[in-house]
C-alpha positions in Angstrom: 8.2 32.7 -22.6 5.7 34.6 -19.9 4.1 32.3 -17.2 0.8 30.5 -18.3 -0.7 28.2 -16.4 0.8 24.9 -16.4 -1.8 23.5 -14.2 -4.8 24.3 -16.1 -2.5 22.7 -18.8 -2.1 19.6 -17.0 -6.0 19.1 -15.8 -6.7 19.2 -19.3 -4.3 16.6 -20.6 -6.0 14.0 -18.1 -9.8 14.9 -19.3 -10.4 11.9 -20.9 -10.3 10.6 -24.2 -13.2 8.8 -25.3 -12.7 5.9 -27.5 -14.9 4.0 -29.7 -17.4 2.2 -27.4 -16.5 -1.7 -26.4 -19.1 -4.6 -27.2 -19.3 -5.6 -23.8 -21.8 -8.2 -24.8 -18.8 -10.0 -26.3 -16.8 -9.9 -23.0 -16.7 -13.9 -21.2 -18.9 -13.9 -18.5 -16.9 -15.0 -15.3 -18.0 -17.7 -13.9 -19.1 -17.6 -9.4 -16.2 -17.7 -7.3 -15.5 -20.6 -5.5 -16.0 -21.8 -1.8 -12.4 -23.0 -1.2 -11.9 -26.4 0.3 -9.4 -25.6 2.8 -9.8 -28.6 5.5 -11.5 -28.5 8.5 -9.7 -26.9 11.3 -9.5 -29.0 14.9 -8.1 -27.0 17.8 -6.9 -27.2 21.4 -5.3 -25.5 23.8 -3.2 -26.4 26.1 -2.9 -25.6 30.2 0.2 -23.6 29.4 -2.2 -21.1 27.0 -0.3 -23.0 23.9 -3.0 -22.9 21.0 -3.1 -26.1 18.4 -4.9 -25.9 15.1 -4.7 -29.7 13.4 -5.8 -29.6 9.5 -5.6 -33.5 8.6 -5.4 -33.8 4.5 -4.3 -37.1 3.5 -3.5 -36.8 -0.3 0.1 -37.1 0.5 1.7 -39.1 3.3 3.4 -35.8 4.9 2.8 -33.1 8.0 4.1 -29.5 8.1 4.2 -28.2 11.8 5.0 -24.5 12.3 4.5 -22.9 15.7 4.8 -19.2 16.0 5.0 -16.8 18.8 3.3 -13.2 19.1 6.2 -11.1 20.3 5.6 -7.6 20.0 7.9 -5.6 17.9 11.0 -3.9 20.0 13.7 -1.8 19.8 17.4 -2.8 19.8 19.2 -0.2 20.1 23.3 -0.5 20.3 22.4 -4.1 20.1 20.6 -4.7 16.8 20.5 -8.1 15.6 20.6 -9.8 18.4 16.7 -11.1 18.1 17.7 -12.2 14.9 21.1 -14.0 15.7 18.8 -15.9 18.8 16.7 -17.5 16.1 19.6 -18.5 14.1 21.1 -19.9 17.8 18.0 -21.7 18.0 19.3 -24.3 15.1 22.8 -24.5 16.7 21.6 -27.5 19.3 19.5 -28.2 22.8 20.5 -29.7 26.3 20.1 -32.8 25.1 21.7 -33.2 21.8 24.6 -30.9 20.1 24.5 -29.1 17.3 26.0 -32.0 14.6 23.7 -34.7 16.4 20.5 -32.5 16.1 21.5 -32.1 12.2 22.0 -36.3 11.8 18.8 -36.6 13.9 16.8 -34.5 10.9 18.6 -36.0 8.2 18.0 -39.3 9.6 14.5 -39.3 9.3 14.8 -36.9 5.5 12.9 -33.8 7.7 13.6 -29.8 7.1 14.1 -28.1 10.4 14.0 -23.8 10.3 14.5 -21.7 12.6 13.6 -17.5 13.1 13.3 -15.1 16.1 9.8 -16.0 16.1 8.8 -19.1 14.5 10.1 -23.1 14.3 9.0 -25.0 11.3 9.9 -28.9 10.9 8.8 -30.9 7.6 8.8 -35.0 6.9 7.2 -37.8 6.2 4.0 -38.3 8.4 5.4 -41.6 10.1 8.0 -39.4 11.7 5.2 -37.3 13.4 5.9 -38.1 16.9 10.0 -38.2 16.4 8.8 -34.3 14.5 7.1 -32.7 17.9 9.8 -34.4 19.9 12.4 -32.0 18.2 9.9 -29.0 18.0 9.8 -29.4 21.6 13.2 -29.8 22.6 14.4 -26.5 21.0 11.5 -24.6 21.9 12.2 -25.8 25.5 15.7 -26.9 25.6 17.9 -24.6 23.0 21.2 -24.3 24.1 23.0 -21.5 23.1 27.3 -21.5 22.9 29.9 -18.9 22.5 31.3 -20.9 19.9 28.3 -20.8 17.6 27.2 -16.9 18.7 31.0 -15.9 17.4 30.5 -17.6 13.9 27.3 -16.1 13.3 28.5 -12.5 14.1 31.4 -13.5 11.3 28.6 -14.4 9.1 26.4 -11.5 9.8 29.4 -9.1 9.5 30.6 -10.6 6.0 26.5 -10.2 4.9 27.0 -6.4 6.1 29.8 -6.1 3.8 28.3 -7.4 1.2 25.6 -5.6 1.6 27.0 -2.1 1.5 27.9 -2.6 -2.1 24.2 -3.8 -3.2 22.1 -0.7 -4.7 19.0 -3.6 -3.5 20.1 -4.0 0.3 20.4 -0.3 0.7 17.8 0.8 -1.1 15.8 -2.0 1.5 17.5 -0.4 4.7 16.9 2.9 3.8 13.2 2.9 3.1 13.0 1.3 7.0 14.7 4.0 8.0 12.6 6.8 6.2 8.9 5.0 6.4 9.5 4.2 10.4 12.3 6.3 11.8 14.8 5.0 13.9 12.7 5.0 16.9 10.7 2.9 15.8 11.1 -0.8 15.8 10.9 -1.2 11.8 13.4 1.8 11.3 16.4 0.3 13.1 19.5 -1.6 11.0 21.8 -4.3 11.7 25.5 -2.5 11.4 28.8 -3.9 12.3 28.6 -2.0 15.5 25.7 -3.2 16.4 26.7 -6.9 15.7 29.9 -6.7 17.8 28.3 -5.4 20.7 25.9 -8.3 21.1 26.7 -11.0 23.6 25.6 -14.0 24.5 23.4 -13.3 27.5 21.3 -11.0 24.9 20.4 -13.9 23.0 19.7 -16.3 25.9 17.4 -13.5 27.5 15.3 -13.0 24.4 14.7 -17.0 24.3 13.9 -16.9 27.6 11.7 -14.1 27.9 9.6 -14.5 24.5 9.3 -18.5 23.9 6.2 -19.3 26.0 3.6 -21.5 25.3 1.2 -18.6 26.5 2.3 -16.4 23.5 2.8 -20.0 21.0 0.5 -20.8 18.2 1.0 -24.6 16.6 -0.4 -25.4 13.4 0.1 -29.2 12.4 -1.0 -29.6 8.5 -0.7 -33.2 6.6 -1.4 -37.0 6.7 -2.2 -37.3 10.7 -4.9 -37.6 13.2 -6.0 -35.1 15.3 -6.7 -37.2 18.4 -3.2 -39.1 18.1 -1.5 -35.4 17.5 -3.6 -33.8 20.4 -1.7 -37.1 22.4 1.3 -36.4 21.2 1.4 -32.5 22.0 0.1 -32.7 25.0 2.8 -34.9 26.2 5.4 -33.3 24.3 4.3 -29.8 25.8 2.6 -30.1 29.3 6.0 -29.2 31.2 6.4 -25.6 29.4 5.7 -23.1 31.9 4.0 -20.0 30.9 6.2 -16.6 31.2 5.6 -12.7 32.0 5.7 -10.8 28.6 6.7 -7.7 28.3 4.5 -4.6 26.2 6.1 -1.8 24.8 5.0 1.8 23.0 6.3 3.5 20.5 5.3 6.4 18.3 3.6 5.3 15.3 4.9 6.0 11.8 2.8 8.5 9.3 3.5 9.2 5.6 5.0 12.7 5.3 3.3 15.6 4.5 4.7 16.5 1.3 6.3 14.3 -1.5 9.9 14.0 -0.5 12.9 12.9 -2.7 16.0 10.9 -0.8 19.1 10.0 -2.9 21.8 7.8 -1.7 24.9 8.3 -3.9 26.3 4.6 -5.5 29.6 6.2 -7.5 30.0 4.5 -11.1 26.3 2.6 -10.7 24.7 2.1 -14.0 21.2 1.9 -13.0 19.1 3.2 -9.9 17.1 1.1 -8.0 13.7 3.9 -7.5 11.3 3.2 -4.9 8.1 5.2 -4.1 7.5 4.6 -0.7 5.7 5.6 3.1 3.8 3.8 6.0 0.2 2.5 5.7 -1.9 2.2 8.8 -4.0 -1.4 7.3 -4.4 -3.7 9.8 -4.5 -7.8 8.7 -8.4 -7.8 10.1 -9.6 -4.6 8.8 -12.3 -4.7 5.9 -9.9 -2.6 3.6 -7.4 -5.8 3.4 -9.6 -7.9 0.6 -10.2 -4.6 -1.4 -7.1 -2.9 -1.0 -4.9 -6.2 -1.8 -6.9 -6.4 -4.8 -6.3 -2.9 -5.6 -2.9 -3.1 -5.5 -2.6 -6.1 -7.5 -4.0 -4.2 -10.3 -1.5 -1.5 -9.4 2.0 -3.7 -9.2 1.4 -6.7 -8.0 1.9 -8.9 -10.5 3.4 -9.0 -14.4 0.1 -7.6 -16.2 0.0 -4.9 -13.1 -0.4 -1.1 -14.4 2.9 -0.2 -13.4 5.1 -3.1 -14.8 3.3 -2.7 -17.7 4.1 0.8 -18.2 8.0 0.5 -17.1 8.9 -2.8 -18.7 6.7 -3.7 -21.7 5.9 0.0 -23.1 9.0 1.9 -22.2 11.4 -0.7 -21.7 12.7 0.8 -18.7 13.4 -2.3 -16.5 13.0 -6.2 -16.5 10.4 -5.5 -14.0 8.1 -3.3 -11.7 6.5 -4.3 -9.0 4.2 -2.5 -6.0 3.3 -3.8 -2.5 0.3 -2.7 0.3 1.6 -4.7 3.2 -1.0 -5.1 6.3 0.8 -5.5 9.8 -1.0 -5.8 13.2 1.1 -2.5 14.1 1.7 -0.3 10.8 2.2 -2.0 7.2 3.4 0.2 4.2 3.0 0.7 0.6 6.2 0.6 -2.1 6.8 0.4 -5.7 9.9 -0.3 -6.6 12.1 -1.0 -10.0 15.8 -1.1 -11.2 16.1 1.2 -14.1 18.7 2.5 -16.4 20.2 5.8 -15.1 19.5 8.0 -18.7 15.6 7.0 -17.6 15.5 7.4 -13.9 13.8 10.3 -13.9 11.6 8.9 -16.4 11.0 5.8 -14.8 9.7 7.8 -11.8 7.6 10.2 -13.5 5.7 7.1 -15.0 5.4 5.4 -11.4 3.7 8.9 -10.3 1.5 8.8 -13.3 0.1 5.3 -12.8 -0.4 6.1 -9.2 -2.2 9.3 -10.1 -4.6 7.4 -12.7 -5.6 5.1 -10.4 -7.8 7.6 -8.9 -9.7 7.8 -11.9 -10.8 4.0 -11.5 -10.4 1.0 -13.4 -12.0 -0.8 -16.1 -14.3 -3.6 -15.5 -12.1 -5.7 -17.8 -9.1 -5.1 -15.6 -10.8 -5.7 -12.8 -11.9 -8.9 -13.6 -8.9 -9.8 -15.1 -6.6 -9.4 -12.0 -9.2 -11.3 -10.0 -8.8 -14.3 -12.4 -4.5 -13.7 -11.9 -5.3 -13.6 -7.8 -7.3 -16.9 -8.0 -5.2 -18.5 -9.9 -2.4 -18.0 -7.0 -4.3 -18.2 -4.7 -5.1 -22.0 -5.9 -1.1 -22.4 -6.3 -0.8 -20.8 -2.8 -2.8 -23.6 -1.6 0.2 -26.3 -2.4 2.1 -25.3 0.1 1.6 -26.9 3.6 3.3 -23.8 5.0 0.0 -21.4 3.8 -2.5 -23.8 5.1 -0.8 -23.8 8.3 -0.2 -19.7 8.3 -4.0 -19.8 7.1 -5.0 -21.6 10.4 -2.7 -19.3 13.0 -3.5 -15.9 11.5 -7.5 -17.2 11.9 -6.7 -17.2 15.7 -3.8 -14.3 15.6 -6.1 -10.9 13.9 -9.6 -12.6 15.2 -10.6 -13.6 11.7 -13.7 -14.8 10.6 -13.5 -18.7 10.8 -14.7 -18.8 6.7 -12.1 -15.9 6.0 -10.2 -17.7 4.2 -12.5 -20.9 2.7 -14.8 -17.4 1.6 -11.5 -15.5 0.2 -12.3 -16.1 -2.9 -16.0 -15.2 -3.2 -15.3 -11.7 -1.3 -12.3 -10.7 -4.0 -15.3 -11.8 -6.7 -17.4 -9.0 -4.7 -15.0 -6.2 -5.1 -16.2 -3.8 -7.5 -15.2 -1.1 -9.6 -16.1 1.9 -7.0 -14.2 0.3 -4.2 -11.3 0.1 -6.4 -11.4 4.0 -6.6 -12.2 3.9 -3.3 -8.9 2.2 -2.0 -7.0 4.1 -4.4 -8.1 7.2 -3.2 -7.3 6.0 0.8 -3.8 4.0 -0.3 -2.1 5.4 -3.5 -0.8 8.7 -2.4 1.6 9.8 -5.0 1.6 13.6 -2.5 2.6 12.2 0.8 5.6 9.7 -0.4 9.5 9.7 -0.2 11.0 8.8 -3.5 14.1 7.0 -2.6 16.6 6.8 -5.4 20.2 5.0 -5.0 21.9 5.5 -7.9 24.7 7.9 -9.3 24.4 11.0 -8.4 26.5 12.6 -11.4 24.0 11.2 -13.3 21.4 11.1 -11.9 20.4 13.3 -9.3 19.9 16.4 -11.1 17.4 15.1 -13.2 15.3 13.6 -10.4 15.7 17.0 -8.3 13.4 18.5 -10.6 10.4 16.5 -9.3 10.9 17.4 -5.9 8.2 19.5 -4.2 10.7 21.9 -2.3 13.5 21.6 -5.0 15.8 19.6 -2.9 16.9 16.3 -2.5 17.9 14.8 0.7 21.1 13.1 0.5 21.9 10.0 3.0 23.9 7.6 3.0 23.7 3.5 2.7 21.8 3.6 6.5 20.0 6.4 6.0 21.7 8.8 7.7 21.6 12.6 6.3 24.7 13.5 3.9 25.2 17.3 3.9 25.8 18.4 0.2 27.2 21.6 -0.1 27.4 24.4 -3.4 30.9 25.6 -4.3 31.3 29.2 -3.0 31.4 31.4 -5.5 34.1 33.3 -6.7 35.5 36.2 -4.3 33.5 39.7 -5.0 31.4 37.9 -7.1 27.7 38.8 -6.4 23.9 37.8 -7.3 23.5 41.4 -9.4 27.0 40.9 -11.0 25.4 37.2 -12.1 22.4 38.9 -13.4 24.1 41.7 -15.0 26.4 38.7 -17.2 23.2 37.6 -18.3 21.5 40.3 -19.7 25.0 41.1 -21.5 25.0 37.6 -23.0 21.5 37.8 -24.5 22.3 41.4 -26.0 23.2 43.6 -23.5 20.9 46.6 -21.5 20.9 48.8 -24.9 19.7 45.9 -27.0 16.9 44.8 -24.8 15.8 48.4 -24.4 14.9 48.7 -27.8 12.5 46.1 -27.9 9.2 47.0 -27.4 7.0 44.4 -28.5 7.2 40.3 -28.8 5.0 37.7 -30.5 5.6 34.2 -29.8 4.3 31.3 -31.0 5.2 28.2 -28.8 3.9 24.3 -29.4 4.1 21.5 -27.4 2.5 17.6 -27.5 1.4 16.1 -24.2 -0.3 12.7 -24.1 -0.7 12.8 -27.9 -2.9 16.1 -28.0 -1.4 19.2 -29.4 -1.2 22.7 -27.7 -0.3 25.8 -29.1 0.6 28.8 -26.7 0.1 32.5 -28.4 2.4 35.2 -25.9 2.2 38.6 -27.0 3.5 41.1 -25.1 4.4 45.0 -25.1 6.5 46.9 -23.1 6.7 48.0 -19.9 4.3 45.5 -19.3 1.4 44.5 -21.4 0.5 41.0 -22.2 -1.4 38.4 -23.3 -1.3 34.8 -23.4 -4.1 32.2 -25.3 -3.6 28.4 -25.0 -5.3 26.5 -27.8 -6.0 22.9 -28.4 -7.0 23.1 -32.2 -9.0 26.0 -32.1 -10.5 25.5 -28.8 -9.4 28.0 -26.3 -8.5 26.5 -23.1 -7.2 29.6 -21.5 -6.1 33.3 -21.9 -4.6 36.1 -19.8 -4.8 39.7 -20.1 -3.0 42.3 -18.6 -3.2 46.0 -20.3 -1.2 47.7 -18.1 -3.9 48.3 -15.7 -6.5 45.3 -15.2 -6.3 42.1 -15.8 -9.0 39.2 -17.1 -8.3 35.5 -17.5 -10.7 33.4 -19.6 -11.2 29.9 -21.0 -13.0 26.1 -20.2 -13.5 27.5 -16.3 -15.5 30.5 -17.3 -14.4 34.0 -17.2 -13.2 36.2 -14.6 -11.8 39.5 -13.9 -7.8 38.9 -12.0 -7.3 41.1 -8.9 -5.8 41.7 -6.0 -2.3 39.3 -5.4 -3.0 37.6 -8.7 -3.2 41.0 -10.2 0.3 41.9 -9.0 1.5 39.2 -9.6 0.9 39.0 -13.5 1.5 42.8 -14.1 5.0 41.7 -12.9 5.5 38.5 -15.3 4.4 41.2 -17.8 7.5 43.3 -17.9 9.3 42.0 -21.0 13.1 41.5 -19.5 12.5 41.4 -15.6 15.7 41.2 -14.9 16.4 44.6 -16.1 14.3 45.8 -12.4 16.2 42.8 -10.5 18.2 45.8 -9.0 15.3 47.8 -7.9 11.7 47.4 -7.2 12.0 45.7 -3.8 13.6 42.5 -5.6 16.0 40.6 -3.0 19.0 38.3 -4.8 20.8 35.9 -3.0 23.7 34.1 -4.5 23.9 30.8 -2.9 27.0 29.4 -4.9 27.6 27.2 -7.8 25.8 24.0 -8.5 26.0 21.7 -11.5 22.8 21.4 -14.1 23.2 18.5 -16.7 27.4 18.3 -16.8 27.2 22.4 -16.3 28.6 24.3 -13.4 25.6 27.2 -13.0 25.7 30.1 -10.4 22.4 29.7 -8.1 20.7 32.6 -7.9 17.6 32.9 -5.3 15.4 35.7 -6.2 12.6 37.0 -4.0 10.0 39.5 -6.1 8.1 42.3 -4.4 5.0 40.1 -3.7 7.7 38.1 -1.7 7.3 35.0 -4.3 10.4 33.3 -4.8 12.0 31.8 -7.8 15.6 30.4 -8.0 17.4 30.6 -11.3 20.5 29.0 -12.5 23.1 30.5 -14.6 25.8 28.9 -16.8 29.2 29.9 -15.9 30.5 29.6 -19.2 27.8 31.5 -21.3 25.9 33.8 -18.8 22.9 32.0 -20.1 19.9 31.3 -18.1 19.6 27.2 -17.8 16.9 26.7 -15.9 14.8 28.2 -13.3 12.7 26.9 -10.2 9.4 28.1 -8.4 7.3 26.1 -5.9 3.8 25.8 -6.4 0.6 25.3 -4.1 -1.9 22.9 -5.5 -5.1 21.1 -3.9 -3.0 17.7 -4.3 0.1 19.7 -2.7 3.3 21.5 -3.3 5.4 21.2 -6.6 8.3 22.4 -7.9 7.8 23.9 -11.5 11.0 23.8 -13.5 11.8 25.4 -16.7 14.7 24.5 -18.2 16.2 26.5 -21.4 18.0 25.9 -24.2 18.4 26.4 -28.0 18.9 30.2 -27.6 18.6 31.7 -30.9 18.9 35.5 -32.0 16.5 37.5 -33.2 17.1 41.5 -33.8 20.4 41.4 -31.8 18.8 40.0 -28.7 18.9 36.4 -28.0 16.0 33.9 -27.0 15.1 30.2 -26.0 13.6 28.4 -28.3 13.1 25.0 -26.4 11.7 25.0 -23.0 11.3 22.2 -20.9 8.7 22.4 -17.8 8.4 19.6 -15.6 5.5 19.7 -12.8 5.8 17.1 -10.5 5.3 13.7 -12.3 4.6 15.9 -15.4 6.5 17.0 -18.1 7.0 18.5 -21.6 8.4 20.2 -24.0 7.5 24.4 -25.7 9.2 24.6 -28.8 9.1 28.0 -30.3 7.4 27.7 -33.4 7.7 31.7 -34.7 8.6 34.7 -32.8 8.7 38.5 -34.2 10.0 41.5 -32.3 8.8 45.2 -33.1 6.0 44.2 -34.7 3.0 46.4 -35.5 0.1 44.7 -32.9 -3.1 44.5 -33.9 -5.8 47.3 -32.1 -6.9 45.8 -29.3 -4.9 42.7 -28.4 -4.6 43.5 -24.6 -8.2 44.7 -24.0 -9.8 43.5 -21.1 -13.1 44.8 -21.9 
């Protein structure tokens, strides 16, 4: 039951396990990637600065045009949504045509017309070309917003809030904004209903006049045309677009926190959690990370043989599916793995995401590796289909300053990524210490069991926008005090007299961890000689000593002699009932209140030793029995809570003892089961020399 270390535990259960060697000579060789065959691109550029990339492919009499605009990411504030509700205005008619003759015009001619704060896309057979840019034109020049219209769509946008308060996905999406950017940041802000009704239609008309400008416009026309007929047909449809002033802005840019943090968002009665392990990534769309890292995370979650969903879905059966994502954005992109999950496995669900993202620092196989390239050409190839792609393929060329065989070379570059600079962007993007782990899910059953993978031993409670929710312990009882707790527990394990009496204790604990056995010997004598050996068969791994006087810890690392803080420190996890000095001995107590601990109501205890080392323990109201206890540890990856949690106490020469103990360290956890235990006995010469 002393303190051993978990930690030397843990690096030994990821030393690993060599398996009989692969015939590698049997493995298909893969085959050279392929130039892809995109289609030349023709450009142009207008007087106005508007650029035009033409891709002619005539398999199929059709054209795609989509012309975008690079506006620069902006803050709302009291007015959020109105960018948004402006691109939805932008389908609602021009000056030329209302709103029901602009739809009978498109469906006249069997096009698609879309619309967005920063993009128009039109779609239809390749005849229509010139009646296609005619339209582009007129709302990209000519939109014409109305009351009427601006009125429905706050109606719409409201009923979609609404709707949206009682989906665990929609908040779980709104909240990570808010935590991975901040709410000062453009990426952090949320529509509300407050936000909604404030917005008026000279917002909306101002954003369409300030942003849509040719000198900020990139047209890409894709499909059965000519580029000197289109180049004709733009330019006439286009000349009279005057360029614009547009405005820059700053803002403070978004880092992943410093330690691990855990964020819960209470849904009441929910029946799963959505989880999402999430924080900002600074990959930009040009940098020479992007090929790599995509690839990387491919392996990760990206797709339905990824690591993770292979973990959460096929081998625990956890969720219908797990998926990751390393987006790149010209201003900050982030990284997020995310799965719906049963609430009795939440907390297992997330321990597994933590673990995959922690193996893939170790590196991957050269059969995974090739095998998700095969999966990303393969979509790729699909991706190709789509008009859409070619013509994002031809403005993002122009957009990041991309090589002008990026994409036709795509392809051959993911064949180049290797093994090492998989480990490589695993190392730089999968960080499993710096994340928030958001949870929305119920919180009676759920967040207790993901507190215990917190860092500080909190969890953040918000609410469905991601605003902090203070939770509060119950005050304890009136005269009710942290020594008074402490006292009701050494009375229900046997009382002062009882625990007096014993002066030694053998233990023999067992636990399984990854499929490898460990056996933990604790012998200890009072006041406060000990000595713990952690085996693996009948390899040592690690042992303490402490006779009293000196102390010596030994094992796989060598041997050395423990001193100074460390020395302190284990001459007082020697004393055989600690809490019988809880009242002297410099130890401070703080009672903060009563919390709950798996359906039981527990007084919190905080308890501060002499070192200053602090330790919170939770005790059952009912029993007096110790349930669990919590310490915060450093490690070179970061800080972790520890957690022990206690149960199947058992009496043993009038004094009463847990025989299960559950640790959980950050994403790992298991399970000491006391195998033997003996108290009184005759020790064998010797047992706590340090010699």
């Amino acid at each position: 039951m002393k303190k051993f270390s978990i930690l030397t535990l843990i690096a030994l259960m990821t030393v690993p396990v060599f398996a009989q060697e692969l015939d590698r000579s049997k493995r298909p060789q893969a085959g050279p990637a392929p130039e892809i065959k995109i289609g030349e691109t023709q450009s142009f550029t207008l007087d106005n600065g508007l650029k035009v990339f033409v891709v002619e492919n005539h398999k199929l009499p059709r054209v795609t045009i989509s012309l975008n605009f690079d506006i620069q990411p902006f803050t709302e504030g009291d007015k959020k949504g109105y960018t948004d509700i402006a691109g939805d205005l932008l389908s609602t008619g021009t000056k030329s045509m209302t709103k029901e003759e602009f739809n009978k015009a498109v469906d006249f001619i069997g096009a698609n017309f879309n619309t967005s704060s920063s993009a128009l896309y039109a779609s239809g057979l390749s005849k229509y070309e010139p009646k296609l840019i005619e339209m582009v034109a007129d709302v990209a020049m000519n939109a014409n917003f109305t009351q009427e219209e601006l009125d429905k769509l706050k109606k719409q946008y409201i009923s979609g809030l609404a709707s949206e308060k009682d989906d665990p996905d929609a908040i779980a999406r709104n909240v990570r904004k808010v935590l991975m950017y901040g709410s000062d940041h453009p990426y952090g802000e949320l529509n509300t209903e407050s936000t909604i009704e404030n917005i008026e239609l000279a917002d909306a008309q101002n954003y369409y006049n300030t942003y849509f400008k040719p000198n900020i416009a990139y047209m890409a026309i894709v499909g059965d045309v000519n580029f000197k007929k289109t180049k004709k047909l733009i330019t006439a449809a286009f000349k009279s677009w005057e360029k614009g002033v547009i405005p820059t802005f700053t803002y403070p840019t978004p880092t992943a926190p410093e330690a691990t943090e855990i964020v819960f968002v209470n849904k009441p009665g929910a029946v799963q959690s959505v989880i999402s392990v999430n924080y900002p990534v600074d990959l930009k769309p040009a940098d020479a990370d992007k090929i790599p890292a995509s690839v990387m995370n491919t392996l990760f979650g990206g797709g339905f043989t990824s690591r993770l969903n292979l973990n959460l879905r096929e081998a625990n059966s956890y969720t219908y599916g797990a998926r990751s994502a390393l987006s790149d954005d010209e201003y900050i992109g982030y990284f997020d793995a995310t799965a719906k999950v049963r609430n009795d496995v939440t907390d297992s669900a997330l321990v597994e995401t933590m673990k995959e993202m922690m193996k893939m620092q170790e590196g991957v196989t050269a059969e995974e590796l090739q095998g998700i390239k095969n999966y990303i050409t393969g979509n790729f190839a699909i991706g190709l289909e789509n008009p859409q792609t070619v013509a994002r393929f031809a403005i993002n060329k122009e957009l990041y300053d991309l090589p002008a065989d990026y994409y036709s070379k795509y392809l051959m570059n993911v064949a180049k990524v290797s093994q090492d600079d998989i480990k490589a962007m695993a190392a730089k993007y999968i960080r499993p210490m710096n994340a928030y782990i958001l949870v929305v899910g119920n919180k009676d059953e759920v967040a207790d069991k993901v507190k215990k993978l917190s860092p500080t031993g909190q969890i953040r409670f918000v609410d469905t926008y991601g605003n902090e929710v203070v939770e509060t312990l119950k005050p304890a009882p009136a005269g009710m005090t942290a020594q008074k707790v402490v006292d009701s527990y050494i009375r229900a394990i046997g009382g002062k007299e009882n625990l007096l009496k014993v002066k030694t204790i053998k233990s023999v604990m067992s636990a399984e961890m990854m499929g490898r056995a460990i056996h933990v010997n604790v012998t200890s004598e009072a006041p406060n000689k000990f000595m713990m050996e952690m085996k693996m068969g009948e390899m040592v791994v690690q042992k303490q000593v402490y006779d009293g006087v000196k102390g010596k810890e030994s094992g796989m690392q060598g041997e050395r002699e423990v001193t100074g803080d460390d020395l302190a420190s284990l001459a007082l996890e020697a004393q055989l009932f600690p809490e019988l000095n809880y009242n002297k001995e410099n130890y401070t107590l703080e009672l903060k209140g009563i919390d709950n601990v798996n359906g039981k109501e527990v007084y919190v205890v905080d308890i501060t030793n002499p070192l200053g080392d602090k330790m919170t323990n939770f005790y059952s109201l009912e029993s007096g029995l110790l349930l669990q206890t919590e310490t915060t540890e450093e490690t070179p990856q970061g800080a972790f809570v520890a957690t022990k949690a206690f149960s199947d106490y058992k009496e043993v020469k009038g004094v009463k003892y847990p025989y299960l103990i559950k640790q959980t360290f950050g994403p790992q956890s298991f399970d000491m089961k006391m195998e033997s235990m003996e108290v009184n006995a005759k020790l064998p010469k010797g047992t706590f020399s340090v010699e």
